[in-house]
C-alpha positions as CSV (number, residue, x, y, z in Angstrom):
1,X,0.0,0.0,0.0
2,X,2.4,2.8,0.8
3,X,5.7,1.4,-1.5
4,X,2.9,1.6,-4.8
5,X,3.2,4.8,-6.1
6,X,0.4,4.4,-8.4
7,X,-1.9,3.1,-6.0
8,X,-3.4,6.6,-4.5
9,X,-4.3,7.4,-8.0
10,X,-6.4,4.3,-8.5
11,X,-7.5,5.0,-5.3
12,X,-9.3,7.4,-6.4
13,X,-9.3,11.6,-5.5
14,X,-7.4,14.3,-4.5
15,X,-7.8,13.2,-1.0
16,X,-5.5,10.0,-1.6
17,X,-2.8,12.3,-3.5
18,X,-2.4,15.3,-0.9
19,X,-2.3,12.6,1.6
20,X,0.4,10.3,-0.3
21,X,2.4,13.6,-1.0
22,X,3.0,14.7,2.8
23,X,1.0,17.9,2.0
24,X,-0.5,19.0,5.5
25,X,-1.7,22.2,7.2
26,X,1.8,23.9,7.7
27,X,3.0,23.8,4.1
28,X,-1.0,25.5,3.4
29,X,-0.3,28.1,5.9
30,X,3.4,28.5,5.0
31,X,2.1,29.2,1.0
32,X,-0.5,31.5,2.3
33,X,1.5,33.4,4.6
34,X,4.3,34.1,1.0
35,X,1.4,34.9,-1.2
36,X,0.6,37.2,1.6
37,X,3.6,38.9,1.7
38,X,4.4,39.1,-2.2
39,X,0.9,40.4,-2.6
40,X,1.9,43.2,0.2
41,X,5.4,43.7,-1.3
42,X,3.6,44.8,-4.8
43,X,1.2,47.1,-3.5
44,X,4.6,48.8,-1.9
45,X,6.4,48.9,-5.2
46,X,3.2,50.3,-7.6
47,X,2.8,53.5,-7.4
48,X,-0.5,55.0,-6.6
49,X,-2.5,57.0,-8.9
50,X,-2.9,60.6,-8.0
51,X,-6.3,61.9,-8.4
């Protein structure tokens, strides 16, 4: 079961995949918190319009 590779795919989902991979709640938090940040870091650098 866990030396297949293949075998979370014909498992069926998404659910099988994430699991297989090691993805868990700290890599989802870590991506959110950089998206966070670049998106912050952009705003910075753009300059505003003046109206």
């Amino acid at each position: 079961m866990y030396d297949n590779p293949s075998a979370p795919l014909a498992a069926g989902g998404s659910g099988s995949v994430l699991a297989y991979t090691g993805f868990d709640s700290l890599w989802l938090a870590l991506a959110a918190f950089a998206l966070i940040a670049v998106g912050t870091a952009i705003l910075r650098i753009v300059p505003r319009s003046q109206a």
